[in-house]
C-alpha positions as CSV (number, residue, x, y, z in Angstrom):
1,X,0.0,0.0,0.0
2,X,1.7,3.5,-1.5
3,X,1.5,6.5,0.7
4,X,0.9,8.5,-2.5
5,X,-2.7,6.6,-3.3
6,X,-5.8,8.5,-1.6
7,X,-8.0,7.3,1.4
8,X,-11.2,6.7,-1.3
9,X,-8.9,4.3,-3.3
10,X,-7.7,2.2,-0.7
11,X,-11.1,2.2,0.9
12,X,-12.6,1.0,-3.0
13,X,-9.9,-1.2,-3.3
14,X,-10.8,-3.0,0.3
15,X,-14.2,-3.5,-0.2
16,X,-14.1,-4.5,-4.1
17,X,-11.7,-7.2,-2.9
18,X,-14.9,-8.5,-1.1
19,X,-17.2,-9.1,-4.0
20,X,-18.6,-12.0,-3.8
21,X,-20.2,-10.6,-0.3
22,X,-21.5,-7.4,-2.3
23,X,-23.5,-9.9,-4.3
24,X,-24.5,-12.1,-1.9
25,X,-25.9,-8.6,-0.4
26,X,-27.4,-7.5,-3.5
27,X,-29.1,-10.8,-4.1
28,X,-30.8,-10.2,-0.6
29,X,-31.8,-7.2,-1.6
30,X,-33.4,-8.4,-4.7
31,X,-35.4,-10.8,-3.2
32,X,-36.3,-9.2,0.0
33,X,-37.8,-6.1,-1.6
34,X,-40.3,-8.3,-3.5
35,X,-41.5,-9.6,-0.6
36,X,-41.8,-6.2,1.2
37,X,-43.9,-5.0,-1.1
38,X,-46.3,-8.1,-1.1
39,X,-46.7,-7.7,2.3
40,X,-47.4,-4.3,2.0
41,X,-50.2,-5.2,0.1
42,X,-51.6,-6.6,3.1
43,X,-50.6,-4.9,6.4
44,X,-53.3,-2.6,7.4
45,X,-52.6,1.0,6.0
46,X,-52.3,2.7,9.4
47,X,-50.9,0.2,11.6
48,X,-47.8,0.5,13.2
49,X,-46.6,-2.5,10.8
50,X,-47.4,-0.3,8.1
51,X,-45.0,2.1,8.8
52,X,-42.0,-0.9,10.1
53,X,-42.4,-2.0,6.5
54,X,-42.3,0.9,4.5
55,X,-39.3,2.4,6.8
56,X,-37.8,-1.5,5.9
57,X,-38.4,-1.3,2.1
58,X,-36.8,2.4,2.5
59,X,-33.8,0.5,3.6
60,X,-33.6,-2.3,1.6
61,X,-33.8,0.1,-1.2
62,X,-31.0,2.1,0.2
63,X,-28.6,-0.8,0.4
64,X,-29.4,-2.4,-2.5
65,X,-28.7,1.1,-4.5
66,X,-25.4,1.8,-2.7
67,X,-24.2,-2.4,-3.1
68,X,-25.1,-2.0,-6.7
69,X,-23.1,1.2,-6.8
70,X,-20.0,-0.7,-5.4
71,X,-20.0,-3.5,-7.5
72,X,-20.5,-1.1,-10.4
73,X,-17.0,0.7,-9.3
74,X,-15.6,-2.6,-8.6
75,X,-16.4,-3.8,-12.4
76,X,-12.7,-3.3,-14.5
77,X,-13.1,-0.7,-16.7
C-alpha cells in the first residue's frame, strides 16, 4: 500500500476485494424487496406494521442502491 494513493482508493480497493459478499448482499436485496412489497399489500394501512415495512423497504432500497453502486466501481473498466 503506496503512501501516494488516496483514502477513497484504498477504501474501494478494500471493499471490491470483497465481491462475492456485495452480491451475496445485492441478491438479498433483490429478493427481500419483493417480498416487502407483497406484504405491503396486506398490512393494514395505518398500523404501526405499516409504517416498520415501509421504513424496511426504504432501507432495503438504500442498500441495494449503494451495493449495486460498489459492484458497479468494482467492475474493471
Amino acid at each position: 500500500m503506496s503512501m501516494n494513493r488516496g483514502f477513497r482508493a484504498v477504501v474501494f480497493d478494500n471493499l471490491c476485494a470483497h465481491e462475492s459478499a456485495l452480491w451475496a448482499v445485492f441478491g438479498l436485496c433483490g429478493v427481500m424487496l419483493p417480498l416487502l412489497l407483497i406484504s405491503l399489500t396486506v398490512v393494514e394501512p395505518d398500523s404501526a406494521t405499516y409504517v416498520i415495512v415501509i421504513l424496511d423497504l426504504i432501507s432495503v432500497a438504500v442498500v441495494g442502491a449503494v451495493t449495486g453502486g460498489l459492484l458497479r466501481r468494482c467492475q474493471p473498466k
